[in-house]
Each structure stands twice: as structure tokens, then as C-alpha cells.
Kinemage of the C-alpha trace (Angstrom):
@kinemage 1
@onewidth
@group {chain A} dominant
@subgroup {mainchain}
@vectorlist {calphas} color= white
{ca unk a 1} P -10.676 -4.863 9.471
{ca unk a 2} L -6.896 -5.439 8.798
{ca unk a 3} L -5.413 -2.776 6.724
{ca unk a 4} L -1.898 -5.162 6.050
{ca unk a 5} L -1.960 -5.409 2.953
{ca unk a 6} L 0.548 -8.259 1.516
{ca unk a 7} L 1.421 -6.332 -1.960
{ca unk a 8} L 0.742 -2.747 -3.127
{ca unk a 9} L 2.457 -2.476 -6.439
{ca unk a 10} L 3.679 1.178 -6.832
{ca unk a 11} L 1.690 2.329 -9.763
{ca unk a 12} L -1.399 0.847 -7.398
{ca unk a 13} L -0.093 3.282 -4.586
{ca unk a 14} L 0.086 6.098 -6.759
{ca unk a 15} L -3.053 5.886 -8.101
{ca unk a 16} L -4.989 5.886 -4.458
{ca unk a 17} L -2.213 8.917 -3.662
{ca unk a 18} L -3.751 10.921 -6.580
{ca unk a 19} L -7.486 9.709 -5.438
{ca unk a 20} L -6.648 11.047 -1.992
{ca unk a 21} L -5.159 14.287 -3.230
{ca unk a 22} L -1.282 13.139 -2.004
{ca unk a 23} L 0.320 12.985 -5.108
{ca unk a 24} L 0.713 10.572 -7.110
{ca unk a 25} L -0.763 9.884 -10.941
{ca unk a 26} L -3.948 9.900 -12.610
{ca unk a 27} L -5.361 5.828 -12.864
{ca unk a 28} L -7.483 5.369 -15.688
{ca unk a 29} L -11.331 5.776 -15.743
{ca unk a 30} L -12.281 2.408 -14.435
{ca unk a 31} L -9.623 2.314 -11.374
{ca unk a 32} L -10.619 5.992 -10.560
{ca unk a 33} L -13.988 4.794 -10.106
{ca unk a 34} L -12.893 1.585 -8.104
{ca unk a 35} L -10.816 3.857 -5.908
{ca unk a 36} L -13.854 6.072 -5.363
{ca unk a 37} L -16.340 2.936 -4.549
{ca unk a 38} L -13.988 1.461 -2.204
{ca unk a 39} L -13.484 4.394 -0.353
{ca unk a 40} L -17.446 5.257 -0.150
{ca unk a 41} L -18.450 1.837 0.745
{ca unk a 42} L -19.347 0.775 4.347
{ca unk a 43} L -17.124 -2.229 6.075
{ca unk a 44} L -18.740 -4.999 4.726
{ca unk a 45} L -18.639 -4.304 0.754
{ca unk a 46} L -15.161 -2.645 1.366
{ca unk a 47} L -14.539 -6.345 2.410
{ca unk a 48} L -16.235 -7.842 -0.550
{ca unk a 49} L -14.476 -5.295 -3.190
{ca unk a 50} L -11.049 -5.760 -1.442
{ca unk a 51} L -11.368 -9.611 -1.888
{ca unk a 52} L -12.297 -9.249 -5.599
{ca unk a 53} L -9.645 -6.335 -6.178
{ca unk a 54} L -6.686 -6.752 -3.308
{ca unk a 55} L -4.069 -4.759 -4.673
{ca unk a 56} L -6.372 -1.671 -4.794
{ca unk a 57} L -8.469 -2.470 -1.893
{ca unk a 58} L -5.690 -3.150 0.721
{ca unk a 59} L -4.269 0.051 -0.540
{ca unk a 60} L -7.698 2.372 -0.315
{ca unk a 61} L -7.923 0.814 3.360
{ca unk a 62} L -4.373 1.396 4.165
{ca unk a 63} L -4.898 5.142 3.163
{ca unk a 64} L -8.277 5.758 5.278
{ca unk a 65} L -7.426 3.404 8.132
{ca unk a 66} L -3.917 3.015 8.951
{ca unk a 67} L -2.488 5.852 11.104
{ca unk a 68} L 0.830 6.488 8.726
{ca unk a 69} L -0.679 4.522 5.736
{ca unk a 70} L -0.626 7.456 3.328
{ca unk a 71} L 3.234 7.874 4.426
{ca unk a 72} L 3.188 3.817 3.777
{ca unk a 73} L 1.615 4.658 0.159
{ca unk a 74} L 3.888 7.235 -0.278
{ca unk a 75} L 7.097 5.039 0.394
{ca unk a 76} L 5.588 2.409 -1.780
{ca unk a 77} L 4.615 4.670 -4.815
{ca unk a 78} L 8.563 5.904 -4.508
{ca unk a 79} L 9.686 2.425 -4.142
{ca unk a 80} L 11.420 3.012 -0.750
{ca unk a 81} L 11.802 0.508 2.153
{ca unk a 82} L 8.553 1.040 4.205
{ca unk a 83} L 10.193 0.434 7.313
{ca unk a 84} L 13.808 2.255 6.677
{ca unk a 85} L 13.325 4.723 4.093
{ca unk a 86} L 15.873 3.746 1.786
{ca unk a 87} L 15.543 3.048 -1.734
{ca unk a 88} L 19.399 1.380 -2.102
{ca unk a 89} L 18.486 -1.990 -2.511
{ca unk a 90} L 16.211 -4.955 -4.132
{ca unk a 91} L 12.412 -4.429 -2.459
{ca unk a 92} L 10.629 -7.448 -1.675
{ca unk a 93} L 6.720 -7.778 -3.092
{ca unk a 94} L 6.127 -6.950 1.072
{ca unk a 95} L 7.216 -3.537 0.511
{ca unk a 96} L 10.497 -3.819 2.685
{ca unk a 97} L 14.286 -4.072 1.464
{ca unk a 98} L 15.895 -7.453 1.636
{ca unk a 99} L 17.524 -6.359 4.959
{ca unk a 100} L 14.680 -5.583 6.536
{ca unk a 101} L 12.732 -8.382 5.360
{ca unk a 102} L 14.883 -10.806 6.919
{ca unk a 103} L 16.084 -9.160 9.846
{ca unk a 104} L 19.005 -10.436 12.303
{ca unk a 105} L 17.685 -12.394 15.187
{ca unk a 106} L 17.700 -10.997 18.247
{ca unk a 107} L 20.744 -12.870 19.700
{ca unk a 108} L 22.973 -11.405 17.185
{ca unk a 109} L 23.493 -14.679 15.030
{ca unk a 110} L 22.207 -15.586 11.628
């Protein structure tokens, strides 16, 4: 199963932090509960529940599958780069500052 995700908003992020006991904030009643049901479910309804509910199901599978994808949530829910760590500029709906977005090619010229 792919754990890219193509947009975690940050409040998203924080919510599955607080679900996974890293932080974050409280999500409301509902969310808690989708958090939870993603999380329990096996690979197939995961898939289903992450189709109907992307945001929140790329970021529960991020957080249980991807080897730094708490860290990932983490840099998300503080609205920092994902790639850089830096928080000094614009952040693209991927997650990654507008320099690392479009990064230089690799013979030097743009």
C-alpha cells in the first residue's frame, strides 16, 4: 500500500499525532473515531476508508507504515518543510517549501 500521501493539512496531522500519543490536539468525536477505525482496520478497508476520507487516511497510514512518517506528521502539524526542516517560507499543499518543491536540475541550470 503507498503511504504518499498528496496533502495532509496540519490540523489533519495533528489530530493522528494526538491519536498516536505524539502530540498534537484533540480532533473532535467523529474524527477520533475515524482515526481509531482506520488504524484497526486490515489492508483492504484501510484502502476503502482512505479513498472515502484521504486527508485522514493517507495520514493514519503514513503514521503506522512509513519508517519516519510520524517525524513527517510532525513536520506537517508544525508547518515545516518535510524535506528541509525549515519553516521560512510559503509551503506547497505537498508538504515541501517552494525551494524544495521545485528543485534545481541537476546540471546546475534552471
Amino acid at each position: 500500500m503507498n503511504t504518499n500521501s498528496p496533502t495532509i493539512p496540519a490540523d489533519v496531522a495533528a489530530h493522528v499525532l494526538h491519536q498516536f500519543g505524539r502530540g498534537g490536539i484533540p480532533a473532535g468525536e467523529w474524527h477520533e473515531m475515524l482515526i481509531t477505525l482506520i488504524a484497526r482496520a486490515d489492508m483492504e478497508r484501510a484502502a476503502k476508508l482512505t479513498a472515502a476520507f484521504p486527508d485522514y487516511g493517507g495520514a493514519v497510514l503514513l503514521a503506522k507504515y512509513a519508517d519516519d512518517g510520524l517525524a513527517m506528521l510532525q513536520d506537517i502539524a508544525a508547518g515545516r518543510c518535510t524535506r528541509c526542516k525549515q519553516d521560512d517560507g510559503p509551503i506547497t499543499p505537498s508538504g515541501l517549501c517552494e525551494p524544495c518543491a521545485a528543485p534545481m536540475p541537476l546540471d546546475g541550470v534552471a
